[in-house]
N, C-alpha and C positions, 0 to 999 in steps of 0.2 A: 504494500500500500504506500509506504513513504517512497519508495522509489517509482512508484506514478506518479505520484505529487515531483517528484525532482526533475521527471523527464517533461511533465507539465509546465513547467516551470523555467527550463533551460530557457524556450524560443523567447520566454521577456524578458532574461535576464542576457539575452543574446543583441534585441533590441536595445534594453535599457547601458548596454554598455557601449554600443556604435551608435552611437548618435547621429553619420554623417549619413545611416542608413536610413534615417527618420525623414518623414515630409521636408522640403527646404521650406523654410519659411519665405512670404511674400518679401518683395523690396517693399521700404517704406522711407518715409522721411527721416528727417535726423530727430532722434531721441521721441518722437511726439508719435507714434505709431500709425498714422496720418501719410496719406501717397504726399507728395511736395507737390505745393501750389504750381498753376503752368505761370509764365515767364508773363508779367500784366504788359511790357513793349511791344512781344511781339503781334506783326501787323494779321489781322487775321480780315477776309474779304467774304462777304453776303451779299447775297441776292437780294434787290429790293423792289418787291412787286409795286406796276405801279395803279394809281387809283382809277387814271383814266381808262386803263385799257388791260384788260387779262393777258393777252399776249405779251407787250412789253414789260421787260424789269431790266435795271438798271444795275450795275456792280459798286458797292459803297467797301472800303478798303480804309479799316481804323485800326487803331491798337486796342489790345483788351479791355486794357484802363478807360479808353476813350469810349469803346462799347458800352463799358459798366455806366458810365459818369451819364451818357445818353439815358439810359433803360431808369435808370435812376432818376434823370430829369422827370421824365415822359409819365414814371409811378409818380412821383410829386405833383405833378401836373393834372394830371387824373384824381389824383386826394384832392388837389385843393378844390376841385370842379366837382366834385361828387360832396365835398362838405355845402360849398355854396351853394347848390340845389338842395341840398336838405334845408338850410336856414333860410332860402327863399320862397320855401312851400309852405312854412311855416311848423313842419313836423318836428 
């Protein structure tokens, strides 16, 4: 019996000692276990449909920062316009 238990036992204590045999862990960022942010300079380019016409869209070509700092305006924009209809309807 205890030598089932031993031969049971070899194959994790096989594992538990090569370690290099175990899953590789993912890359990640430094120390924060987190992938690392992409680069906010580089230029990244979209499509931008236009309102006239389904067919036509146009190629706009920003940095990521400059994408964010947009999308960012554009939600503030829409807040502030979605408050002033409410205090204009009186609700």
């Amino acid at each position: 019996m205890t030598r089932l238990i031993a031969l049971a036992l070899v194959p994790l204590a096989a594992a538990v000692a090569v370690p290099s045999l175990a899953a590789p862990e993912p890359a990640t960022g430094p120390a924060t276990g987190r992938a690392p942010l992409p680069d906010p300079d580089k230029i990244v380019c979209r499509r931008i449909q236009s309102l006239e016409s389904r067919i036509s869209a146009r190629k706009e070509c920003h940095s990521r920062r400059e994408w964010r700092e947009m999308a960012d305006q554009a939600r503030a924009d829409r807040d502030s316009v979605n408050n002033y209809r409410g205090r204009a309807s009186g609700n």
